[in-house]
One Martini backbone bead per residue (centre of mass of N, CA, C, O) as a GRO file, in nm:
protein
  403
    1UNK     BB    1  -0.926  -1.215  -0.103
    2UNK     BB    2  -0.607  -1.120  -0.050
    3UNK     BB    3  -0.252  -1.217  -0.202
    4UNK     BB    4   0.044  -1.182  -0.028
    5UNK     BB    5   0.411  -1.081  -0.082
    6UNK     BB    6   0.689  -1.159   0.088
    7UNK     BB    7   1.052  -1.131   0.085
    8UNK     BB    8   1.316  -1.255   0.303
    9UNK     BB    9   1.632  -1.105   0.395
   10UNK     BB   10   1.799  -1.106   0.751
   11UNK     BB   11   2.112  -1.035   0.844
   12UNK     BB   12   2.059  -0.777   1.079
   13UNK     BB   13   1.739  -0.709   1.131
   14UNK     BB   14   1.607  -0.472   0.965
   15UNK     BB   15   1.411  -0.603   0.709
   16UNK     BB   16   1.153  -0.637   0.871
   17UNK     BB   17   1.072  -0.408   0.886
   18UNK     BB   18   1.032  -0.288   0.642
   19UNK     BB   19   0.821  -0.484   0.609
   20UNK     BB   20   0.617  -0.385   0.802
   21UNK     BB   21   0.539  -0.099   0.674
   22UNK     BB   22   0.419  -0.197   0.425
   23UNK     BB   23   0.211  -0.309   0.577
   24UNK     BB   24   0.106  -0.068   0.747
   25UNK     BB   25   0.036   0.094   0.452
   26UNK     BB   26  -0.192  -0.145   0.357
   27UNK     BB   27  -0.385  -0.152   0.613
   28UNK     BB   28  -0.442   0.199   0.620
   29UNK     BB   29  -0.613   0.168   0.284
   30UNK     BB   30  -0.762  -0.105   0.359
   31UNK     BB   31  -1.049  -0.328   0.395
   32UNK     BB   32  -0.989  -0.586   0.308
   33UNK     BB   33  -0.862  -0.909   0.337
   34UNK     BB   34  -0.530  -1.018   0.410
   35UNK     BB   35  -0.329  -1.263   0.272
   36UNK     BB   36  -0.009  -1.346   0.432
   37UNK     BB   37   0.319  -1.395   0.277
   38UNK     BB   38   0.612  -1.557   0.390
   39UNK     BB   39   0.948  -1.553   0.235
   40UNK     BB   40   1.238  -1.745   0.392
   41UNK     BB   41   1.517  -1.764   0.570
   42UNK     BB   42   1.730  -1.843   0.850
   43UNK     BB   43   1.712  -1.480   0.901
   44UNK     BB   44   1.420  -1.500   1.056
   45UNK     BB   45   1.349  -1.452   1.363
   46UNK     BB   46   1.129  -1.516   1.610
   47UNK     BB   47   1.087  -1.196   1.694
   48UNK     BB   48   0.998  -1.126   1.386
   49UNK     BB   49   0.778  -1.302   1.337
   50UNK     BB   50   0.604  -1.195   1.629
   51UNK     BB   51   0.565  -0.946   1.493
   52UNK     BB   52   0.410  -0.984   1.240
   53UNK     BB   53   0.178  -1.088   1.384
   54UNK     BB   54   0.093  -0.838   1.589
   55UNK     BB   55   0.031  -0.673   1.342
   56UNK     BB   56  -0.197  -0.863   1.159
   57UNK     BB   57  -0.386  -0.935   1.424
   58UNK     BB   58  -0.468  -0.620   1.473
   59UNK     BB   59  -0.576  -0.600   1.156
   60UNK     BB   60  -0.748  -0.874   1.072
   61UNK     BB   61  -0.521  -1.058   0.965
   62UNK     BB   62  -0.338  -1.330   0.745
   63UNK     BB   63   0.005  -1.499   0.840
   64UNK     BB   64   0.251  -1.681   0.659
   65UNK     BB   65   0.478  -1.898   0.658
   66UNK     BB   66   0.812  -1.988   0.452
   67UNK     BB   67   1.029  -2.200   0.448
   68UNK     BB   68   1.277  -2.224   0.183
   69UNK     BB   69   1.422  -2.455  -0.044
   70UNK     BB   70   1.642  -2.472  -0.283
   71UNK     BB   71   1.692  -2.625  -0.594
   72UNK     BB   72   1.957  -2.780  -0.683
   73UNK     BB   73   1.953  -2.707  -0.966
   74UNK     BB   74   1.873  -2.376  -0.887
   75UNK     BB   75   2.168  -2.331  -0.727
   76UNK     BB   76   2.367  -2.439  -0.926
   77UNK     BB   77   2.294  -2.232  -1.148
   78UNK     BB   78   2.308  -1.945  -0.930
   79UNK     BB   79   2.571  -2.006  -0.850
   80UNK     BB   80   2.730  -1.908  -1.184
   81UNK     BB   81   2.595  -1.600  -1.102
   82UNK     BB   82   2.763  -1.337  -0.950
   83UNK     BB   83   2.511  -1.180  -0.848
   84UNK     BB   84   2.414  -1.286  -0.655
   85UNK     BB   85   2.540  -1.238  -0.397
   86UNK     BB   86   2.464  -0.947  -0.379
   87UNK     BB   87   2.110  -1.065  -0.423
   88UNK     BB   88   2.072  -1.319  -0.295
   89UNK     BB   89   1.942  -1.614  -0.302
   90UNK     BB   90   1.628  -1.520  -0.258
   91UNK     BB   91   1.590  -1.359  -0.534
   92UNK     BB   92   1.463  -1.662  -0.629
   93UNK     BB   93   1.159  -1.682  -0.505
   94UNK     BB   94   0.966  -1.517  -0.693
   95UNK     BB   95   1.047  -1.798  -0.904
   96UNK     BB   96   0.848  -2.025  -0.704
   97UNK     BB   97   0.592  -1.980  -0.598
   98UNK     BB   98   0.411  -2.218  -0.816
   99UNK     BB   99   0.539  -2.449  -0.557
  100UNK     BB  100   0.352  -2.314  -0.274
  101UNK     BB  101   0.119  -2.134  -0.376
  102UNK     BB  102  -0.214  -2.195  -0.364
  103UNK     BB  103  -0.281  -1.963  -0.481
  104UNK     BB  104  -0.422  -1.843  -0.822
  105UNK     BB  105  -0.294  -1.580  -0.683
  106UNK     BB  106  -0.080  -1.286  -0.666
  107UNK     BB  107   0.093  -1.034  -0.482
  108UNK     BB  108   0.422  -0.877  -0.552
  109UNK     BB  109   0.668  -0.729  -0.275
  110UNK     BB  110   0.890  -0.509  -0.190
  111UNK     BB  111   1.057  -0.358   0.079
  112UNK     BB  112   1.061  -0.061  -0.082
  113UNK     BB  113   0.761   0.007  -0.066
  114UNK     BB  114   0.480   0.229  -0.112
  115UNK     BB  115   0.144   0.214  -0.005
  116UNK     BB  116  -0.094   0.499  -0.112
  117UNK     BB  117  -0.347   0.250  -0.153
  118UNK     BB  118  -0.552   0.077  -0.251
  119UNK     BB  119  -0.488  -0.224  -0.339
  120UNK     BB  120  -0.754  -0.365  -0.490
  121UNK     BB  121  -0.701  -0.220  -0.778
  122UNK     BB  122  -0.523  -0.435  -0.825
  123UNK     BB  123  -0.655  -0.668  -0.756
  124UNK     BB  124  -0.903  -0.625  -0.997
  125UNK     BB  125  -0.737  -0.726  -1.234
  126UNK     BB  126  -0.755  -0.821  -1.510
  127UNK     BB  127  -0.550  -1.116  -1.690
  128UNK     BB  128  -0.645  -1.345  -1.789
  129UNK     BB  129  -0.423  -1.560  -1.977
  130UNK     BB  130  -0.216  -1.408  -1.821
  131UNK     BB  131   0.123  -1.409  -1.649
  132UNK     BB  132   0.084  -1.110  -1.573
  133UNK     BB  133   0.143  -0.811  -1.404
  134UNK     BB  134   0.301  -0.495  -1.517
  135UNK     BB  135   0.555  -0.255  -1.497
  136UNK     BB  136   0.754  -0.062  -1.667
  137UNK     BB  137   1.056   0.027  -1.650
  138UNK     BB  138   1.265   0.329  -1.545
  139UNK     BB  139   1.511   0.295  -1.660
  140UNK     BB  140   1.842   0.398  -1.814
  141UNK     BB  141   2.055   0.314  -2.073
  142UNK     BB  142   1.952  -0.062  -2.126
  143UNK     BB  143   1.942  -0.110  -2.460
  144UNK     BB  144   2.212  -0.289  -2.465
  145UNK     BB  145   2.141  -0.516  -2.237
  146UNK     BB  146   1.908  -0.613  -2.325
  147UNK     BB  147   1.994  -0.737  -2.606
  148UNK     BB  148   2.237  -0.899  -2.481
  149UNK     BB  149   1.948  -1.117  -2.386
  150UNK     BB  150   1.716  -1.087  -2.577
  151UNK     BB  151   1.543  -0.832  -2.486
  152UNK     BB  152   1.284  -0.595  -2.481
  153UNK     BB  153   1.277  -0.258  -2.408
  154UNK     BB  154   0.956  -0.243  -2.434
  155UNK     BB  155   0.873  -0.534  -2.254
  156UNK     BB  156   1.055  -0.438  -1.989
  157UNK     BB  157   1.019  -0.499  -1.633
  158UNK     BB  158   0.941  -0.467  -1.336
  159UNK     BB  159   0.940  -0.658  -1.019
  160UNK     BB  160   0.846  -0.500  -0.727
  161UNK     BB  161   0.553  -0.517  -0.891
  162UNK     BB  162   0.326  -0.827  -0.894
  163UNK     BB  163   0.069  -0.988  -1.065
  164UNK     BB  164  -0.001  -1.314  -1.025
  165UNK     BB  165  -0.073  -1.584  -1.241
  166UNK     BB  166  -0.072  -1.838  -1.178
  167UNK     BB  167  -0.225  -2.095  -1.331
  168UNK     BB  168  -0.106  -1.978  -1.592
  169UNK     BB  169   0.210  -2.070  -1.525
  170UNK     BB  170   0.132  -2.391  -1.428
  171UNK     BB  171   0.038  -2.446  -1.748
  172UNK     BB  172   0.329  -2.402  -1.807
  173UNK     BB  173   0.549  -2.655  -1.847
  174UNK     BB  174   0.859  -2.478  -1.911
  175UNK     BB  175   0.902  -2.236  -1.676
  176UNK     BB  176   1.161  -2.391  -1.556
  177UNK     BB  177   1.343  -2.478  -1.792
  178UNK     BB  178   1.360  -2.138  -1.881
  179UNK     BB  179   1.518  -2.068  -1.593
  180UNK     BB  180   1.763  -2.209  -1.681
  181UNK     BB  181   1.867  -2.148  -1.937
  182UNK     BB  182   1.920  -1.856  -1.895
  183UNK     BB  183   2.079  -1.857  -1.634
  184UNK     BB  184   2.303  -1.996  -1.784
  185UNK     BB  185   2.373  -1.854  -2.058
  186UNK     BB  186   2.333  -1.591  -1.841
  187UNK     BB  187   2.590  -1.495  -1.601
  188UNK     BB  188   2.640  -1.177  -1.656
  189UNK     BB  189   2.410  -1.064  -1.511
  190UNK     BB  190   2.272  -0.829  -1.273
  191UNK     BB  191   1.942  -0.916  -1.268
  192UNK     BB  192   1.831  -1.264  -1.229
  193UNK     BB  193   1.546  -1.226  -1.182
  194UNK     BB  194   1.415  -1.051  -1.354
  195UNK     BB  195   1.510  -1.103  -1.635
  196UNK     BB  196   1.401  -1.424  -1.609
  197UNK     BB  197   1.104  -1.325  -1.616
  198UNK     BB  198   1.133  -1.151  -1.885
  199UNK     BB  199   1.185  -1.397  -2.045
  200UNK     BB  200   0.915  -1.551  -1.971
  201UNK     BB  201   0.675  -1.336  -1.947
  202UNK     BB  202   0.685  -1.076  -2.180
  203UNK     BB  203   0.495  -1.229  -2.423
  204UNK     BB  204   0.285  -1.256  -2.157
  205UNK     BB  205   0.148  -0.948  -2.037
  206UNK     BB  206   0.054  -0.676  -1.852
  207UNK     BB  207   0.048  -0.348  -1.859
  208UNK     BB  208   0.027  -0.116  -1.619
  209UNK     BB  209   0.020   0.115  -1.474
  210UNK     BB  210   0.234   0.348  -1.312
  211UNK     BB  211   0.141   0.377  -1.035
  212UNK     BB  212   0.164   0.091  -0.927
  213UNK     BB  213   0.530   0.161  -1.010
  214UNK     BB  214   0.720   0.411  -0.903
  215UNK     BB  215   0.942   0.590  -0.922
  216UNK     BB  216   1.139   0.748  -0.685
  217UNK     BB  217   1.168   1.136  -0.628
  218UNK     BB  218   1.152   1.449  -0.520
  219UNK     BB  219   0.896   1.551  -0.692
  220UNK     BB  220   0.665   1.329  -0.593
  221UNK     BB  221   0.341   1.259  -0.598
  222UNK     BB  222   0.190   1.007  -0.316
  223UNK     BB  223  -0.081   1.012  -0.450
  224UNK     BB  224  -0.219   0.711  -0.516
  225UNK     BB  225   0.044   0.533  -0.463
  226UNK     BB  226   0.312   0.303  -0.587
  227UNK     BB  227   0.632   0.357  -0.450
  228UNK     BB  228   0.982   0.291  -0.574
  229UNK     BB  229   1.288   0.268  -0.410
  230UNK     BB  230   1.530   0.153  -0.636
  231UNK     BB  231   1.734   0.298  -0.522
  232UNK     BB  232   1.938   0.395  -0.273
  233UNK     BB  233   1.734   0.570  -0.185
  234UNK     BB  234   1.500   0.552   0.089
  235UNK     BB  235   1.259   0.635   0.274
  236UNK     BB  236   1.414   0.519   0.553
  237UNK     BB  237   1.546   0.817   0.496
  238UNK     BB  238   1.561   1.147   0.597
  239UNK     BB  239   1.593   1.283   0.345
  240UNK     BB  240   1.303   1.151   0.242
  241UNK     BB  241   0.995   1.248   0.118
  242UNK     BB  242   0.897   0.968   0.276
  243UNK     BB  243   0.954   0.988   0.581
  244UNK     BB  244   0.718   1.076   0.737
  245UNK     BB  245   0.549   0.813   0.649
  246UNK     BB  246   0.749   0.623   0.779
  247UNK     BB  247   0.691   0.700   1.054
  248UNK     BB  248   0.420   0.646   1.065
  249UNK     BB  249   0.399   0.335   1.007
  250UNK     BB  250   0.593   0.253   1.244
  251UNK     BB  251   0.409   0.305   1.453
  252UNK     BB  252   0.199   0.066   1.398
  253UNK     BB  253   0.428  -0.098   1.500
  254UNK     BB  254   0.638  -0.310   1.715
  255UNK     BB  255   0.906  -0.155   1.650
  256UNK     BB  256   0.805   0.113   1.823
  257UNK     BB  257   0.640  -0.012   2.052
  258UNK     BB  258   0.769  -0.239   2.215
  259UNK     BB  259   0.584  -0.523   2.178
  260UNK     BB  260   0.551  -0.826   2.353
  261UNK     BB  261   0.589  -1.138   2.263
  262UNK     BB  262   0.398  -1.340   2.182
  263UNK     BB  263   0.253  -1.668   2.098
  264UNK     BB  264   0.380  -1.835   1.780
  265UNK     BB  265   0.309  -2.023   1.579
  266UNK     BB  266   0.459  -2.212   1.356
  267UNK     BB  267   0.587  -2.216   1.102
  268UNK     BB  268   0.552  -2.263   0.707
  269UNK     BB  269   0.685  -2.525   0.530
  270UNK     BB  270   0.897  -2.546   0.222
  271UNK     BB  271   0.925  -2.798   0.032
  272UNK     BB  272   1.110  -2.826  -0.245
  273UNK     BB  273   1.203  -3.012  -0.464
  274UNK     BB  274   1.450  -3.189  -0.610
  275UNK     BB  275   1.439  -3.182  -0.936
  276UNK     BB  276   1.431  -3.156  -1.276
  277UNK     BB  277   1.073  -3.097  -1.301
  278UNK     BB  278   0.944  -2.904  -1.138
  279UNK     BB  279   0.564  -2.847  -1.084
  280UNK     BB  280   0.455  -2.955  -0.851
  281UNK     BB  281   0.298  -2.885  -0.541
  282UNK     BB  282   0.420  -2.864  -0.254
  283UNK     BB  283   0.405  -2.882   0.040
  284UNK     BB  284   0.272  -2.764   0.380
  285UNK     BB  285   0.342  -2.680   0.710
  286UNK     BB  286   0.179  -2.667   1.015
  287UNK     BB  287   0.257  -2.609   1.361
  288UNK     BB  288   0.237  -2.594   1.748
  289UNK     BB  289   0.527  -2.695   1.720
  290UNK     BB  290   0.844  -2.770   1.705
  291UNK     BB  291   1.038  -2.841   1.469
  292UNK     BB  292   1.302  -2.981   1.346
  293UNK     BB  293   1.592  -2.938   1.256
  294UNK     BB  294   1.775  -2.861   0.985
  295UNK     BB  295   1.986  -2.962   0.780
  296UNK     BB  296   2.301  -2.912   0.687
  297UNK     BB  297   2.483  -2.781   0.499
  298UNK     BB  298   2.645  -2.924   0.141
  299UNK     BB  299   2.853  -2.738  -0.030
  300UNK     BB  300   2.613  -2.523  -0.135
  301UNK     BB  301   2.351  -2.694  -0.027
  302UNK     BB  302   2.041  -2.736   0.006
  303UNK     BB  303   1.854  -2.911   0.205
  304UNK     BB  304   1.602  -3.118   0.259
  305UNK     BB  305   1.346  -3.240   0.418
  306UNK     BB  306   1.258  -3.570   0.445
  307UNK     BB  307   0.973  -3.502   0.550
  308UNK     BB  308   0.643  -3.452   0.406
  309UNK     BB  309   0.444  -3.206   0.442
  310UNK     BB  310   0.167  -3.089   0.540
  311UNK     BB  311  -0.135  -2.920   0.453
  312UNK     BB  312  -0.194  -2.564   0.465
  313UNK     BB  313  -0.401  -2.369   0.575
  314UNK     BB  314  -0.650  -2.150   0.416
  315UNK     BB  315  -0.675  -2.009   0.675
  316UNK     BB  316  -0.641  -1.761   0.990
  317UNK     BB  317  -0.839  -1.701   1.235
  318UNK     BB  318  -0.928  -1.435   1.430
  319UNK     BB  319  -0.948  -1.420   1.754
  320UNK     BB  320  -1.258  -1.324   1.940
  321UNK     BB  321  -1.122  -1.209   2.199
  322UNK     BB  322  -0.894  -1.009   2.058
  323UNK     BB  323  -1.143  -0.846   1.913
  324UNK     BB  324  -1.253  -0.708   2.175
  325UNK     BB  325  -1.013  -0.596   2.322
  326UNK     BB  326  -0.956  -0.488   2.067
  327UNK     BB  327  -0.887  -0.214   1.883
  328UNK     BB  328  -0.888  -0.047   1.621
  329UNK     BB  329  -0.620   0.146   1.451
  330UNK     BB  330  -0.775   0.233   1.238
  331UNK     BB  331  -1.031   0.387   1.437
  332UNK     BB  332  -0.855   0.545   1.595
  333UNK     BB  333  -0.698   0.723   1.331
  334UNK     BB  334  -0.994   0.835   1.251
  335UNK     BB  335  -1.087   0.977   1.525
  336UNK     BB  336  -0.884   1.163   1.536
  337UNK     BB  337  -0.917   1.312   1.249
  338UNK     BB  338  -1.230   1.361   1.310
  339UNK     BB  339  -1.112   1.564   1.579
  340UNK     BB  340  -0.960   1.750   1.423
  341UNK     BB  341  -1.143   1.862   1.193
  342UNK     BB  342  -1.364   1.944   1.418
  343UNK     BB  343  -1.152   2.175   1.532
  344UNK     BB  344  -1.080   2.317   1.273
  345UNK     BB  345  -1.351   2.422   1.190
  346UNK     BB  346  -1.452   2.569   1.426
  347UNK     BB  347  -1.236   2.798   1.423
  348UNK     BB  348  -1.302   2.891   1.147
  349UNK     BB  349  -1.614   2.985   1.213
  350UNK     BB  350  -1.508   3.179   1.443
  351UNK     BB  351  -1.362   3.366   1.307
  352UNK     BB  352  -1.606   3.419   1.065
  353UNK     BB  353  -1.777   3.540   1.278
  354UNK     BB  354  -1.620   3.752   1.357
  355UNK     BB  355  -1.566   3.906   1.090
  356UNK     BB  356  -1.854   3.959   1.053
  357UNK     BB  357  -1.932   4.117   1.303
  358UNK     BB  358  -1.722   4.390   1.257
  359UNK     BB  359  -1.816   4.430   0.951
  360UNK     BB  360  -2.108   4.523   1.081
  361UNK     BB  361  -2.021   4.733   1.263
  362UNK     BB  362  -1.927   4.919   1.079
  363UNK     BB  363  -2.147   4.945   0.856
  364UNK     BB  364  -2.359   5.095   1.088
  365UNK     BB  365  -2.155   5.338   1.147
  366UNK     BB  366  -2.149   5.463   0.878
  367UNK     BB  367  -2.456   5.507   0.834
  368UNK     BB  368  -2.499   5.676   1.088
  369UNK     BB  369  -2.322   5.887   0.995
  370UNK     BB  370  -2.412   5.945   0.765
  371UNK     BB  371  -2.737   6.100   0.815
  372UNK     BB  372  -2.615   6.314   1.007
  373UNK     BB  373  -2.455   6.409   0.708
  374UNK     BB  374  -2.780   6.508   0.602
  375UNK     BB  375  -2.907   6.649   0.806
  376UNK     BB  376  -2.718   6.869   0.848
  377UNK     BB  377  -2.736   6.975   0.498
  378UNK     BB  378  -3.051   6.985   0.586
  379UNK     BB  379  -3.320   7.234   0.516
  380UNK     BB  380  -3.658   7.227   0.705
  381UNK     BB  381  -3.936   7.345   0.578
  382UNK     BB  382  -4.242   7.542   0.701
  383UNK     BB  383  -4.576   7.464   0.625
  384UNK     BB  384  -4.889   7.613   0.643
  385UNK     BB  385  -5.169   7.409   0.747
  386UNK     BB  386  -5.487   7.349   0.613
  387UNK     BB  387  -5.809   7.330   0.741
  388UNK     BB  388  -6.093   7.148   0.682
  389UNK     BB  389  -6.383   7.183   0.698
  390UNK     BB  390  -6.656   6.983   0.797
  391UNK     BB  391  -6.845   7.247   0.782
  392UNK     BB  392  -7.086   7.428   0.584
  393UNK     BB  393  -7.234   7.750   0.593
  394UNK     BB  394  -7.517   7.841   0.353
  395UNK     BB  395  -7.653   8.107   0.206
  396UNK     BB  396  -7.990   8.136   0.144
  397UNK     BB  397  -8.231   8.277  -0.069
  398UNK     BB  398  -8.593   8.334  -0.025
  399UNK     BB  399  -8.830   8.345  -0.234
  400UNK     BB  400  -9.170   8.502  -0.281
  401UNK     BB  401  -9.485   8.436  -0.385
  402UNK     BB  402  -9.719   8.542  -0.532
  403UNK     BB  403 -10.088   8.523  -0.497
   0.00000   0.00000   0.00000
């Protein structure tokens, strides 16, 4: 079982739907059954929890939502970064996992990746006591900025691809106090969440190849890889060299479809404690009724809900009825392409067999010529065959003898 790990902010509506190709681009290469965890904020709208859920349904995988309170303390402190505004509160999501994803791995991608190959490839790497596998970053001209934060630019990595050995990040005791002081000390960091990342991890991660995280350009080959749109152009940009990629995986999903949203279960609430040494593991609770409104923010602290929730089972099983109804999307777009190219190789069949017999029709045509222009040529002179008596009579004298 594969667990995978998206973080929402969508405050137009827009980012889900790239959140939704995303999962449509992994759900088209990968064969192993895939638990999804969606990490949003209060910007994820009923309609889009919806689609997304309409979408994992179709391709027979599970998925949780969580909607998360940052603690106070991690509130107060990235509030002091003036970037974090840019990258909005969400961005420090993917650096509390290990107090809310129960699972004891899990890979983190952003939403702007295309997955052009099968995810378990990634998800197979053994990480042994390392708390993370990633790829070393790819910008350029930032060995000074490196520096000024104190990280070794031969061993900072990027973000946007991550597989998390949660286990091991839970046995360090003291990695949520390493990512508050990282934040107070340098608050003109421009990257806060990637930044604090490899503050804590990157003296012990495993660096993996770059297919795994390749930052996209105009001539990049997309087969068999993970690329990242790290800069402005987006793949779902129409001028983007995968953009017909993202046209392809966005119809496989209900904002193409246009289809009417079914009913779906409550999402499940994910609250972080807010203590001073947040460790232990929160509570996750999901419910078939909506539960009460949060309460409203006081004064730029998000609160958490009173009553602590109950823990969320760890499968959600895709009903029977709706496997026999549904077929499935990936072998239908499997059976297209085995009758396109079944139909490509006849015609080629049918060309090579007509220029054979053409090309053989020639041949004989020209035999026949050559024969006749021999024939031509050529005088035949006849000699009178003797033939050989079958008997013979010889004349033979007798003598006789006097007596």
């Amino acid at each position: 079982m594969i667990e995978l790990v998206l973080t929402i902010n969508d405050k137009d509506g827009s980012y889900t739907e790239h959140a939704g190709v995303v999962l449509a681009s992994i759900f088209s290469n990968t064969q192993q059954t895939i638990n999804v965890h969606i990490v949003h904020d209060d910007s994820l709208s009923e309609e889009n929890k919806a689609k997304l859920t309409q979408l994992v349904d179709v391709f027979h995988h599970n998925i949780f939502f969580y909607h998360v309170t940052v603690p106070g303390d991690l509130y107060e402190v990235a509030a002091g970064v003036p970037k974090i505004d840019f990258w909005t509160m969400a961005s420090m999501y993917r650096l509390l996992l290990p107090l809310f994803i129960q699972a004891d791995r899990v890979i983190y991608l952003d939403c702007d990746i295309l997955v052009n190959m099968d995810i378990n490839e990634l998800w197979s790497i053994d990480l042994g006591e390392r708390y993370l596998g990633a790829v070393l970053d790819q910008g350029e001209n930032l060995f000074e900025y490196f520096a000024s934060l104190g990280l070794s630019a031969e061993l900072y990595f990027n973000s946007g691809v991550i597989l998390f050995q949660l286990n091991n990040i839970r046995s360090k005791q003291t990695w949520y106090d390493e990512m508050l002081h990282f934040l107070r000390s340098y608050p003109t960091m421009t990257m806060p969440d990637q930044d604090a990342l490899n503050a804590i991890y990157s003296s012990n991660y495993l660096q993996m190849d770059q297919r795994f995280n390749t930052f996209a350009h105009s001539e990049l080959d997309l087969d068999n890889k993970i690329v990242h749109f790290a800069g402005d152009n987006k793949w779902w940009d129409i001028d983007s060299p995968a953009a017909p990629l993202y046209s392809k995986f966005l119809a496989m999903t209900p904002w193409a479809r246009e289809l009417t949203p079914g009913p779906v279960p409550e999402p499940e609430q994910a609250n972080i404690p807010q203590e001073e040494h947040p460790v232990a593991l929160p509570e996750v609770v999901q419910e078939e009724h909506p539960v009460a409104p949060p309460e409203p923010e006081q004064e730029g602290h998000l609160v958490a809900p009173a009553e602590p929730p109950a823990p969320a089972p760890e499968n959600i099983s895709v009903k029977p009825h709706r496997q026999k109804r549904r077929r499935s999307l990936r072998l239908r777009l499997r059976l297209r392409l085995r009758l396109k190219l079944k139909r490509k190789l006849r015609k080629k069949s049918m060309l090579r067999a007509k220029y054979r017999s053409i090309k053989r029709l020639k041949l004989i045509k020209r035999r026949r010529a050559a024969k006749k222009q021999a024939l031509r040529s050529t005088t035949v002179k006849l000699r009178p065959v003797k033939k050989k008596r079958k008997y013979v009579i010889r004349r033979v004298r007798v003598s006789r003898k006097k007596s």
